[in-house]
C-alpha positions as CSV (number, residue, x, y, z in Angstrom):
1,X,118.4,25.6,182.1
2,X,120.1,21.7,182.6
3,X,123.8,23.2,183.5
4,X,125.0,19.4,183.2
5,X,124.6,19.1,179.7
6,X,127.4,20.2,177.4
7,X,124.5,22.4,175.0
8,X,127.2,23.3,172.3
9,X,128.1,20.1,171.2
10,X,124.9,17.9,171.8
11,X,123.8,18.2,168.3
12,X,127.3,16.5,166.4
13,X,127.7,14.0,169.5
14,X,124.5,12.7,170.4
15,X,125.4,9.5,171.5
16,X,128.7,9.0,170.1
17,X,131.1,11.3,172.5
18,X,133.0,10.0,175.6
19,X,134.1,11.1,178.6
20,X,137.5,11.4,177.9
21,X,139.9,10.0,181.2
22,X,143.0,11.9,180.2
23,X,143.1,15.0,178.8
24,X,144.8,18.3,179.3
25,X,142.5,20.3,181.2
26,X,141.5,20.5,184.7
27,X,141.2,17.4,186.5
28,X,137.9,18.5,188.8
29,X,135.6,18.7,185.5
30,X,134.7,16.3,182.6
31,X,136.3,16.2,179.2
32,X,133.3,15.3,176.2
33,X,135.5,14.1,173.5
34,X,134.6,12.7,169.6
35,X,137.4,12.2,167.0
36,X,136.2,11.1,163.7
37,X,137.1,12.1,160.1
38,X,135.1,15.1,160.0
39,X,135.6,16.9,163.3
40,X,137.8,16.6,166.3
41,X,136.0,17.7,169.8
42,X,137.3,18.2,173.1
43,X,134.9,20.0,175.6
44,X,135.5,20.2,179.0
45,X,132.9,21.1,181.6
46,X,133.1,21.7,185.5
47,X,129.6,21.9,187.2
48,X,129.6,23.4,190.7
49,X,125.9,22.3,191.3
50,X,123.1,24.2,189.7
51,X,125.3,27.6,190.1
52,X,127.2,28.2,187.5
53,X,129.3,25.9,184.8
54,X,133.1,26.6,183.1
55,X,133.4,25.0,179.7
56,X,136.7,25.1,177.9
57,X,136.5,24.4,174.0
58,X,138.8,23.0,171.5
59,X,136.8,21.9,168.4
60,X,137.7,21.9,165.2
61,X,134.9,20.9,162.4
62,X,135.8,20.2,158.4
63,X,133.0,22.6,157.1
64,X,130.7,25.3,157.7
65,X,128.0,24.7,160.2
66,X,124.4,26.1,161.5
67,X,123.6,25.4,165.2
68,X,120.1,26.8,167.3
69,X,121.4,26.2,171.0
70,X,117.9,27.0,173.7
71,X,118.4,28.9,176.4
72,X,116.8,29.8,179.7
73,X,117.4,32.3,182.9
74,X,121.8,32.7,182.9
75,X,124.2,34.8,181.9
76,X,127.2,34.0,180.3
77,X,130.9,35.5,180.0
78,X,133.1,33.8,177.1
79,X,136.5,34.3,175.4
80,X,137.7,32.4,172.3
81,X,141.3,32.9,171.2
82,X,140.0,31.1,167.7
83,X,137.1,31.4,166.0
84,X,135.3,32.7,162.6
85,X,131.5,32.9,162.6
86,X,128.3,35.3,163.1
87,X,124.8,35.2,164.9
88,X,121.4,34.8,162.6
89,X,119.8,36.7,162.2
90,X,121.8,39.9,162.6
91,X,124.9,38.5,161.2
92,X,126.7,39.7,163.8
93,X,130.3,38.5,164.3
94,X,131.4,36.2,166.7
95,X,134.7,38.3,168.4
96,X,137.5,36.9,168.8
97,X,140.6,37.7,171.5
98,X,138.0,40.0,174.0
99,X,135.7,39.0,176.6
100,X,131.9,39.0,175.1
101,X,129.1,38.8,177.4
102,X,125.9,36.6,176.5
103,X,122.3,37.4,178.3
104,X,120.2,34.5,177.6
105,X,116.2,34.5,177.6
106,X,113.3,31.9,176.9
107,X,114.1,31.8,173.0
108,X,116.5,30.3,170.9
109,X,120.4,31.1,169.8
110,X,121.4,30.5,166.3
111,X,125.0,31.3,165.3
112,X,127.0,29.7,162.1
113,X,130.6,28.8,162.5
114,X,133.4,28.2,159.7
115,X,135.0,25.3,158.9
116,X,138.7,25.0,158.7
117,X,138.9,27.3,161.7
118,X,139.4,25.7,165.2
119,X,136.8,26.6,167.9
120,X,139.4,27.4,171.2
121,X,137.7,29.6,174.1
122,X,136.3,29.5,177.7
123,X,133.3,30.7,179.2
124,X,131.2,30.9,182.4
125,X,127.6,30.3,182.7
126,X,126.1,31.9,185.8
127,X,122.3,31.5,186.6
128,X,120.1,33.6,189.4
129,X,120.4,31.3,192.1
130,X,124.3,32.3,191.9
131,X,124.0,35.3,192.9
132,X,120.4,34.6,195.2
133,X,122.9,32.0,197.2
134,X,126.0,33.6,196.7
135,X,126.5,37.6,196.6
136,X,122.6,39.4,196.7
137,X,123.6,40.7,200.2
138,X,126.4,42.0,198.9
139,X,125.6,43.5,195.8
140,X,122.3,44.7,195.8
141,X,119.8,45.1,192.8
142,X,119.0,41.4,192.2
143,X,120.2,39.5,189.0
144,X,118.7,42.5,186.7
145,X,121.8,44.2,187.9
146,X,124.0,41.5,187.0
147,X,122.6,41.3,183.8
148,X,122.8,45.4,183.1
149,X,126.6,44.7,183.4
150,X,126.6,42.1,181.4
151,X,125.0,43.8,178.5
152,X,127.4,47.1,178.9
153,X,130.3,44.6,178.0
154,X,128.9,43.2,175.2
155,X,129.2,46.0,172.8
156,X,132.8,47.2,174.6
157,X,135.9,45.0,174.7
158,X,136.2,44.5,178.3
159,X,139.1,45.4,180.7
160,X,142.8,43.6,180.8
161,X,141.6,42.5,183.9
162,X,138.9,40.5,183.0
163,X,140.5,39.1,180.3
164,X,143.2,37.7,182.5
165,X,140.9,36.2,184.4
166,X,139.5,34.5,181.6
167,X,142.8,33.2,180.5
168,X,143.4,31.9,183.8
169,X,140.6,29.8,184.0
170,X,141.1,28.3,180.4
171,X,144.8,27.5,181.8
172,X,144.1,26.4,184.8
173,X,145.1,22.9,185.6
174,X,144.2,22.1,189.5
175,X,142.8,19.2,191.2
176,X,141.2,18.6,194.0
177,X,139.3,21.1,196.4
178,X,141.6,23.7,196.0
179,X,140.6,23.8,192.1
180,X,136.8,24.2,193.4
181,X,138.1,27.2,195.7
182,X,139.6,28.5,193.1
183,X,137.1,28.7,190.1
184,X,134.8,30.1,192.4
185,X,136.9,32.7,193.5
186,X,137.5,33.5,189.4
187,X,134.1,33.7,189.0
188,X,133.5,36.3,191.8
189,X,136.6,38.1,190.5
190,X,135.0,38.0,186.8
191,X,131.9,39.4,188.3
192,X,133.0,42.0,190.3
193,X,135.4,43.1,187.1
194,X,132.1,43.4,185.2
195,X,130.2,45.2,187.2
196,X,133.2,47.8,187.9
197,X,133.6,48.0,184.3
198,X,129.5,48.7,183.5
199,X,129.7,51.8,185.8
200,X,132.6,53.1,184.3
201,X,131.0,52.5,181.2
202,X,128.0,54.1,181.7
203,X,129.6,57.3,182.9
204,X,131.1,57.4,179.1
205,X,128.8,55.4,177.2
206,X,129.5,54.7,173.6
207,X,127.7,52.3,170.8
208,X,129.4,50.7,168.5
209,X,128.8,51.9,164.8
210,X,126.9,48.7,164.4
211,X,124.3,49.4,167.3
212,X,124.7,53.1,166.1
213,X,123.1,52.1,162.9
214,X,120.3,49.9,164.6
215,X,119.4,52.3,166.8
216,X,118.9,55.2,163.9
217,X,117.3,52.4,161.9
218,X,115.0,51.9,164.9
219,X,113.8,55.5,165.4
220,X,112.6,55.2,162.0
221,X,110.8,52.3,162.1
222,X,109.1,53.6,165.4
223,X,108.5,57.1,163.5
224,X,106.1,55.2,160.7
225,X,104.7,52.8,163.2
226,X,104.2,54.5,166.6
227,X,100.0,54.5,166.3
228,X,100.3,50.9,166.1
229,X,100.6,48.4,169.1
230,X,104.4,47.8,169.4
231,X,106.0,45.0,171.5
232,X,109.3,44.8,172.4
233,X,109.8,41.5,170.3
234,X,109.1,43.4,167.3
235,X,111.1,46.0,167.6
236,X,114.6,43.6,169.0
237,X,113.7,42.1,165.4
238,X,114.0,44.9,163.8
239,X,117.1,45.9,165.6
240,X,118.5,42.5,165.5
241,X,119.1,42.5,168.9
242,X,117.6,40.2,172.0
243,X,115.1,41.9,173.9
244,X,117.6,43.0,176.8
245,X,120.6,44.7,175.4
246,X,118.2,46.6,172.8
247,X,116.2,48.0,176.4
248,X,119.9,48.7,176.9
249,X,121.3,50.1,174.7
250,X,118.2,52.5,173.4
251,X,118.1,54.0,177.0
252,X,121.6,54.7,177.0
253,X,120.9,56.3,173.7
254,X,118.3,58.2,174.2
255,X,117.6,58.2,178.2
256,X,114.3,56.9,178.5
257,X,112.9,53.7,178.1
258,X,111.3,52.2,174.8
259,X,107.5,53.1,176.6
260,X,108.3,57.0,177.3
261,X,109.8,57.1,173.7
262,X,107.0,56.6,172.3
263,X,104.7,58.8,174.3
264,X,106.6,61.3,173.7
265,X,106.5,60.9,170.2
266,X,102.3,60.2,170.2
267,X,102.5,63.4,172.5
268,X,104.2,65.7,170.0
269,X,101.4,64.5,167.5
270,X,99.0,64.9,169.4
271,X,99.9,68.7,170.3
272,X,100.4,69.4,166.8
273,X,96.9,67.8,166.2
274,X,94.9,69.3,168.6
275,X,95.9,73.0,167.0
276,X,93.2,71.6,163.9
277,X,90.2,72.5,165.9
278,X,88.4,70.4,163.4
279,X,89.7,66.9,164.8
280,X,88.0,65.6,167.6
281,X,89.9,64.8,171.2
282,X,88.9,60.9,170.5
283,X,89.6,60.9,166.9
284,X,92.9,62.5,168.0
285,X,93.7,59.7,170.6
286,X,93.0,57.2,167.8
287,X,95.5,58.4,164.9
288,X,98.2,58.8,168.0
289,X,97.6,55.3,168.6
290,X,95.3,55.1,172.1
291,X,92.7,52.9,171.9
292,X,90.2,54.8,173.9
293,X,89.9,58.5,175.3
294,X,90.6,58.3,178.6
295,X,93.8,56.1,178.1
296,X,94.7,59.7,176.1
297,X,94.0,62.0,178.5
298,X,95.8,60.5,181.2
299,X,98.5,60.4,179.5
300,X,98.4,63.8,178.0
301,X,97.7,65.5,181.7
302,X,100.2,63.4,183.0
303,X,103.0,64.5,180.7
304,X,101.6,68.6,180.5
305,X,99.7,68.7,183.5
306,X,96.1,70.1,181.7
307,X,93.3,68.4,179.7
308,X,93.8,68.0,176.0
309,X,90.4,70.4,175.5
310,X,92.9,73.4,178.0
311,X,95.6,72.9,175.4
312,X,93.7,73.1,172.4
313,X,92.1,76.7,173.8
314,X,95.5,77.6,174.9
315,X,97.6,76.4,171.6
316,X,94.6,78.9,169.6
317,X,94.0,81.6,171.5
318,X,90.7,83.1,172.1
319,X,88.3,82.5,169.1
């Protein structure tokens, strides 16, 4: 990911923005600015090397509009105080006065945002060599952890705390090295606040009725297709969620992982098949969805601890 490039607005400036020399944010960033009949844009970015970014918006656009940002390796924390839009494809809402978290992966983000509304938030973009250079001695469990934090935020609205914080670095208006000082130590703060909240979190997880309803529309899609080879890109896109916070969120359903769901499920068939002694082991570990035998009975001995052929002589008794 190029943190020096203001992503958001790329698409309506192009070549036409300027750095604006005086403008109401902080002095230690740069303010990308375009005022023209149709839109008004002010975004202001401070890049502490290749660590993490702080971007301030305050946009305001005449009409509706579609925009398909790429992303790479970060994580992102952002607060609007205005805004009115949704993601595509799963039409989720874009929230407004809470602290959202945003994992990014090696894909694309498409969101649509209303006219007539202005666009005023902050976020903080944070990529792994953050926290390689910065805090892995500290805090162990390498940037998975971080982004297991992240993703218990995103379906929550976040602590007071953090939202302070948040606010405080939208408002902040220092110069000079003790500006630097400080947005570091904010995003430390943020951090930390996010990963005390996660494990509070987890103790009393709870889904939203939205993920509530992708999750129960999940277990049914996986019911008619768990013979079938199932990737995890599939089944986000069925959710309409990324890849991580659906791993997320369906273990803190369900407590196991998307892989030992489904075994158990092919498992459960598979018992119930192999009490017709007129199916064959193999013809068994086909219609549960194994492509060969052995791959079966691993699995099967490694979940009961005996052969498929033991449980079918157990399961009907002496013949």
């Amino acid at each position: 990911m190029e943190l020096n490039a203001p992503q958001i607005i790329l698409e309506f400036l192009k070549d036409e923005f300027t750095v604006k020399e005086k403008h109401v944010f902080g002095k230690l960033g740069t303010c990308f600015a375009l005022d023209c009949k149709l839109h008004n844009v002010n975004y202001w970015m401070y890049n502490f090397e290749d660590l993490f970014t702080i971007s301030v918006s305050d946009m305001y656009f005449e009409s509706d509009f579609t925009q398909t940002f790429p992303t790479a390796d970060y994580i992102s924390l952002y607060y609007y105080d205005s805004i009115d839009g949704y993601e595509i494809p799963s039409l989720k809402p874009i929230k407004c006065d809470c602290v959202s978290a945003f994992i990014a992966g090696d894909d694309f983000y498409t969101a649509t945002y209303r006219g007539n509304i202005p666009i005023r938030g902050v976020s903080i973009n944070i990529t792994p060599k953050y926290y390689d250079t910065y805090i892995a001695e500290k805090l162990p469990g390498g940037f998975s952890r971080l982004k297991s934090a992240f993703l218990a935020l995103d379906s929550q609205k976040g602590s007071p705390e953090l939202l302070l914080v948040m606010k405080q670095i939208q408002n902040c208006r220092m110069t000079g090295d003790k500006a630097r000082l400080y947005y570091e130590s904010k995003v430390n703060e943020a951090i930390a606040l996010v990963i005390d909240y996660a494990e509070k979190q987890h103790k009393t997880f709870s889904c939203t009725e939205y993920d509530k309803e992708r999750m129960v529309q999940l277990e049914q899609y996986i019911a008619m297709h768990y013979a079938q080879s199932i990737c995890l890109s599939e089944l986000a896109k069925e959710a309409c969620m990324s890849i991580s916070k659906l791993k997320y969120t369906f273990k803190m359903t369900y407590g196991c992982n998307i892989s030992e769901y489904i075994n158990d499920i092919r498992l459960s068939q598979a018992k119930k098949l192999l009490q017709d002694n007129s199916i064959s082991v193999s013809d068994i570990a086909n219609k549960v969805g194994y492509k060969t035998t052995s791959a079966f009975t691993k699995m099967f001995k490694e979940k009961t601890g005996i052969l498929p052929r033991d449980y079918r002589k157990s399961a009907l008794g002496p013949q």
